[in-house]
N, C-alpha and C positions, 0 to 999 in steps of 0.2 A: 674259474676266474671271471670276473664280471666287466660285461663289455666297455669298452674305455668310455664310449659316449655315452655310457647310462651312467648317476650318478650310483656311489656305491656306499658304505654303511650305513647309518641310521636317517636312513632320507625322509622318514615320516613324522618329524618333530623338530621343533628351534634348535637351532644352536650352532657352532662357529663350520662354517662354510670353507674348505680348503678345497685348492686347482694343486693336482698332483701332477704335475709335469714330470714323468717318468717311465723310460722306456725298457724296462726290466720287468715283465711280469711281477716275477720274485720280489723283488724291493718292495714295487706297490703292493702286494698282498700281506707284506711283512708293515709296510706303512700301515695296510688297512685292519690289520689284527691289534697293533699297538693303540689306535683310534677306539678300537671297540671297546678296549680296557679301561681306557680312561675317562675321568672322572667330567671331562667336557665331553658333551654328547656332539659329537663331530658329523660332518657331510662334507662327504670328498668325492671331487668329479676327478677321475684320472684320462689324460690324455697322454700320447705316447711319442707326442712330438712339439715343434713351437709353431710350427704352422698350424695345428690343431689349435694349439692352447692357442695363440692369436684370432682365429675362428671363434673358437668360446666368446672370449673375452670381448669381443666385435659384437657380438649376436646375445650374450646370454646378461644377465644378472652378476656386477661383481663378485667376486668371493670374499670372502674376510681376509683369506690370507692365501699365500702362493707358495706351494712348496716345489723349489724346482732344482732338477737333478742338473749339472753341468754337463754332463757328457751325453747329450740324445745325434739321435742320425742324420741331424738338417745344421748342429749349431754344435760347438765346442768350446769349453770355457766361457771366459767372465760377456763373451760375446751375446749368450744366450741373458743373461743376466741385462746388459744395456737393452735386450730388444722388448726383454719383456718389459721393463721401467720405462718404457717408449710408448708402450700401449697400456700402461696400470699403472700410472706413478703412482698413486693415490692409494694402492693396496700394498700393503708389507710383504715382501720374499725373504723365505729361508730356503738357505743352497743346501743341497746334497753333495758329499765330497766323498773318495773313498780313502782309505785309513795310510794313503800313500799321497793324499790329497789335502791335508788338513793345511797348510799353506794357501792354497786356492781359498779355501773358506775365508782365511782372515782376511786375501785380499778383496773378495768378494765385499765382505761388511766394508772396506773402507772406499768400496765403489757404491756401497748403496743400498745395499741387501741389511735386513734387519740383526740377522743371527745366521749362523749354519752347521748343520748336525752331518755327524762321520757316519757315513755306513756302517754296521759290524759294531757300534758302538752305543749308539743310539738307543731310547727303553722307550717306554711308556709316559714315567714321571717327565723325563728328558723333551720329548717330543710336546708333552703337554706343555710344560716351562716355557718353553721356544716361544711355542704359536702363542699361547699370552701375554710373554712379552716384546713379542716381534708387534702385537696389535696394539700393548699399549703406547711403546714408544712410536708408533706411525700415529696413534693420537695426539699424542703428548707435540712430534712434530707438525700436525696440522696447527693445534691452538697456537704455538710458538707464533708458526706463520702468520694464524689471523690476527695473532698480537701485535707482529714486525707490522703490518699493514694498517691495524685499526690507527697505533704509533705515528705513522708514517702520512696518516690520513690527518690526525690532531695537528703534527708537525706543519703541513699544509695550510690548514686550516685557523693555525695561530698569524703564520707568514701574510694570509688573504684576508686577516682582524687588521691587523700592524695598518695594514693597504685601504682596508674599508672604513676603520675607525681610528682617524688620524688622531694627533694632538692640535686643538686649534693653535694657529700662527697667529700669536697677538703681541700687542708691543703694550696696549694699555692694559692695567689692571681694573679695569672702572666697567668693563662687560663682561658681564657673569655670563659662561655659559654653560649650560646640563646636561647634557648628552646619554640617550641609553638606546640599547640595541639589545633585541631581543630576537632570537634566532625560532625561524616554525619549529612545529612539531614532528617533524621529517627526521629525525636522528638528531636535532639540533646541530646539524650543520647551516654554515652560512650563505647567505643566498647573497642577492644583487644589490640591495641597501646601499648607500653610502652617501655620507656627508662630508662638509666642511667647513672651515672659518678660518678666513684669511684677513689681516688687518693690511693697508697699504701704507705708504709714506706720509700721503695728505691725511691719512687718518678716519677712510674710508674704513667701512669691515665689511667684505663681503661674503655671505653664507649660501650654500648649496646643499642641496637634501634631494637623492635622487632614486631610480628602484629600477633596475634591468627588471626587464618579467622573463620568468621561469625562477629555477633554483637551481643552487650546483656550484661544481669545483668554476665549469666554466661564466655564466654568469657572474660570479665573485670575481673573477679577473675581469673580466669586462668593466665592473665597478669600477674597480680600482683604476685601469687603463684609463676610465673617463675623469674619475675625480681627481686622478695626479695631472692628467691634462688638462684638466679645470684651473688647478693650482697654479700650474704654469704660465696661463693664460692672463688669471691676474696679474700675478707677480712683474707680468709681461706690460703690463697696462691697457689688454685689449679689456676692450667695454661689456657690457653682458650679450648683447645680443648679438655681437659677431663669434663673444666666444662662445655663445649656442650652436651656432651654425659651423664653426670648429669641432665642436662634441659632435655634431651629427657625422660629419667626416670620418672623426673617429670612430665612433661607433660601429658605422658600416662598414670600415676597411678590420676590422678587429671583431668582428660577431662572429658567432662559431655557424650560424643558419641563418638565413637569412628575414626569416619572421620577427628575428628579436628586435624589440625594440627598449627605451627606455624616457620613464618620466622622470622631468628634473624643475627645479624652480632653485633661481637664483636671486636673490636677494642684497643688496648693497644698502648700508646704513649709513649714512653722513653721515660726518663728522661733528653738526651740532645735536645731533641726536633728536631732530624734529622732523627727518624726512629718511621713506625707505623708496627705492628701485625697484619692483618686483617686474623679474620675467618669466613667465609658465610654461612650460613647454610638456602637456598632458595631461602632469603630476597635479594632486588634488587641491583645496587652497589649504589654509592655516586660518589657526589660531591666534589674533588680538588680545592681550590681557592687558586691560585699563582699570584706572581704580575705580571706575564705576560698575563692570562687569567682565565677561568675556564675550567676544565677537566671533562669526567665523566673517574672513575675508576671502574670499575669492576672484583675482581681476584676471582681466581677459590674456586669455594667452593664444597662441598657435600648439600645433600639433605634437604628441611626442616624437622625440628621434628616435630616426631611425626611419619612420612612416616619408622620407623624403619630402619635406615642408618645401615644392616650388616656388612660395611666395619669397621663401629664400633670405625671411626675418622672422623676428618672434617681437610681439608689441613691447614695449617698456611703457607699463603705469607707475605713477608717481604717488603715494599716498604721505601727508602729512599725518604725525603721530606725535601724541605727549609723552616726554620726556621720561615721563615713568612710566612707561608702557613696556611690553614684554612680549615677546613673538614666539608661537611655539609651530614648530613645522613637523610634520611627520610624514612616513608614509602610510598607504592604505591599509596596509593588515591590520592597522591600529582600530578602526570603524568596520572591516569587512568580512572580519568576526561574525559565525553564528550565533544567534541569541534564542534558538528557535529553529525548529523541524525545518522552514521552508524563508525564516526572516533573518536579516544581517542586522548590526546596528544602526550602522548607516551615521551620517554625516550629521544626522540631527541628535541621533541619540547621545553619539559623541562629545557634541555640542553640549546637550543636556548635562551629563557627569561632569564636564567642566568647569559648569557655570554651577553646578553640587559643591564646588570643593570652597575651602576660604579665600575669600581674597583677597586676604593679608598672606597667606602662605608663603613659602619660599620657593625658587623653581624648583632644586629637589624635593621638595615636597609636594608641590602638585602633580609633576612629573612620575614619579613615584606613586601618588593615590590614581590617577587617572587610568594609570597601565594597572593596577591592581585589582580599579573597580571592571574594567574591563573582562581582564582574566577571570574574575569570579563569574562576571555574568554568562562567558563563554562557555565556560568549563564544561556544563554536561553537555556541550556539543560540539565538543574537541576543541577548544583553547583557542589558542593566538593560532592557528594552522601555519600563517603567513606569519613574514619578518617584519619584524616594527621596529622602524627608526626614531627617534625622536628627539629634536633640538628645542630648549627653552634658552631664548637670549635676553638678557634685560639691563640695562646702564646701570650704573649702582654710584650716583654721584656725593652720595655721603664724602664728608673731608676724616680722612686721618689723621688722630689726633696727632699732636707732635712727639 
C-alpha cells in the first residue's frame, strides 16, 4: 500500500488531482484501483485523517477535487465536511457514505458538497462521472458568482452616473447644453469627473466641471458628495467663492485618504448673456467659441481642494463675452492623452483641433469631432487612459415661430 504522504497512481503526467481523505486502507486502494481504469488519468494524494488533509491543503498545491470519507478518527459526519469547506471552499467535495449511510450523503450535498458516492456501490464509470461533474458545477458556480459581482458592480456604477452625470436644472430653454463623459481605459469604470448646471431664480446659470484625482468606486462618491453639495449651495444662494471654500470642507471631511484632492471651476452666466464669473480652483481653463474663432481662457485662480487654501478665498474674475459665444469646459484626460512614446497633447494641441473644426458647427457636433479626433490620435498609445468630461454651453436666442 502506498504511503499516505506520497502521492499515489499516475503521478508523472497532467491530469485531474484528487485529496483522498480516507482512513481505511482498503477503500483507498479500492479508490486507487478504480482511478487506474479510468479513462481520466487521475493523481491522488491520500491522507488518513483531517488534520492531515488540512496540513496538505495549508502547505501544498490545491487539488481539483476532494474526495472525503465521513467517518475518519479526529471528525464524524457532516462536521468533517464544514471543516474542510473552511480551508478549500473553492475546491469541489464528494463524500463517501457507507450503504447504511446513503441519507448522510444527500444531506451532505445540501450542505455543500458537490455529489457523494456509497461504498460497496461505487465502479469506475461512477467515480469518473462524480469527479467531472462535481468540477464542473464548482465552475459553473464560480462564473455565477463573478457574474452576481461583475452585476452588482454595473449596478453600483449606474447609481455613481445617476450622481455624476446629473440632468441640468434649467428653467430656460434658450441654453443649449452638450454634455459627454467618457469613462478611461481602466475596465471602463467611472472615476471622479463630475458636472453641473443649475439655473437660479434671477436667471443666473451656474455651471461646474470638476475631477477628484485617482479612480474608483470611492473617488466616484466623492464626486458626487461635492457636486450635490455644490447644487445645494446654489440653490441656497451662497455665492461661488464661499461655496468653494464649503466644497473644500466637504471634501476633507468625506475623502477616503487624505492625499486626495480635487480641481473644480465654477462658472455663473448672467442673465443678460454678456457677462460670465469664473472661479478656478486648480482645474484647467476652458474653451471660448466666438464667431470669429476659438480661444482658450485661463483666469487666475487659487489652489485645488482639498491642498487647504489658507488664504481661505478663491479670486472671482469677471470676463465680458458676446452673446453668441459658447463655452466648452472639460477635464484633463481630454489634452493629457498620449500622442507619442514620451509626448501628451497638451493644452495647445488641443487648442489646435478646436480651432480644426467648423465654426458654424453645432455643440454636438464639435463636441463629438474634438473627442473623436483626439481618440484617433491617441489610440496607438492607449486612448483616453483618463476620464473626460465635457460641457458645451451656448444661448440659442433664435424666436419660436408661433
Amino acid at each position: 500500500m502506498a504511503d499516505p504522504d506520497e502521492g499515489f497512481g499516475r503521478t508523472g503526467t497532467a491530469g485531474v488531482s484528487l485529496l483522498l481523505i480516507e482512513d481505511d486502507p482498503g477503500d483507498a486502494l479500492l479508490v486507487e484501483e478504480m482511478a487506474a481504469e479510468a479513462t481520466i488519468d487521475f493523481h491522488i494524494t491520500w491522507v488518513r485523517t483531517l488534520d492531515e488533509a488540512r496540513n496538505r491543503l495549508a502547505t501544498a498545491a490545491r487539488p481539483d477535487c476532494i474526495v472525503l470519507d465521513l467517518n475518519l478518527p479526529d471528525s464524524r459526519g457532516l462536521d468533517a465536511l464544514g471543516i474542510i469547506e473552511r480551508h478549500a471552499s473553492d475546491v469541489p467535495v464528494i463524500v463517501m457514505t457507507g450503504l447504511a449511510e446513503e441519507q448522510a450523503g444527500l444531506t451532505a450535498v445540501a450542505e455543500g458538497a458537490q455529489d457523494y458516492l456509497v461504498k460497496g456501490v461505487v465502479d469506475t464509470a461512477l467515480l469518473t462521472r462524480s469527479v467531472r461533474y462535481a468540477i464542473e458545477r464548482q465552475n459553473a458556480a464560480r462564473t455565477a458568482a463573478a457574474l452576481q459581482v461583475s452585476e452588482q458592480r454595473s449596478q453600483e456604477n449606474a447609481r455613481l452616473e445617476r450622481g455624476l452625470l446629473p440632468v441640468p436644472l434649467l428653467r430656460t430653454e434658450k441654453l443649449k447644453v452638450v454634455t459627454r463623459y467618457r469613462p478611461g481605459r481602466d475596465a471602463g469604470l467611472l472615476g471622479g469627473d463630475f458636472y453641473d448646471v443649475v439655473e437660479r431664480d434671477d436667471g443666473t446659470v451656474h455651471v461646474l466641471i470638476g475631477d477628484v484625482c485617482g479612480h474608483g468606486a470611492d473617488e466616484a462618491a466623492l464626486g458626487v458628495a461635492l457636486r450635490i453639495s455644490w447644487r445645494t449651495l446654489v440653490l441656497s444662494g451662497v455665492d461661488a467663492p464661499a461655496a468653494m471654500r464649503t466644497l473644500e470642507q466637504v471634501l476633507i471631511a468625506e475623502r477616503p485618504r487624505s492625499h486626495i484632492f480635487a480641481t473644480v471651476t465654477s462658472i455663473v452666466l448672467a442673465a443678460d448673456h454678456r457677462t460670465i464669473e469664473v472661479v478656478r480652483a486648480g482645474h484647467p481653463g476652458f474653451l471660448l467659441r466666438t464667431p470669429t474663432g476659438v480661444q482658450w481662457v485661463e483666469c487666475p485662480g487659487g489652489p485645488a481642494l482639498g491642498l487647504r487654501n489658507r488664504a481661505g478665498a478663491w479670486q472671482k474674475t469677471t470676463l465680458e463675452i458676446d452673446d453668441n459665444s459658447a463655452l466648452v469646459l472639460f477635464t484633463d484626460g481630454l489634452f493629457e492623452a498620449r500622442i507619442g512614446e514620451q509626448d501628451r497633447l497638451g493644452e495647445e494641441g488641443l487648442l489646435g483641433y478646436a480651432r480644426s473644426c467648423d465654426i458654424d458647427c453645432g455643440g454636438d457636433e464639435f463636441v463629438d469631432t474634438v473627442i473623436a479626433r483626439v481618440e484617433t490620435l491617441t489610440a496607438p498609445y492607449g486612448g483616453l487612459s483618463d476620464d473626460v468630461a465635457v460641457l458645451h454651453l451656448q444661448w440659442d436666442d433664435t424666436e419660436t415661430p408661433a
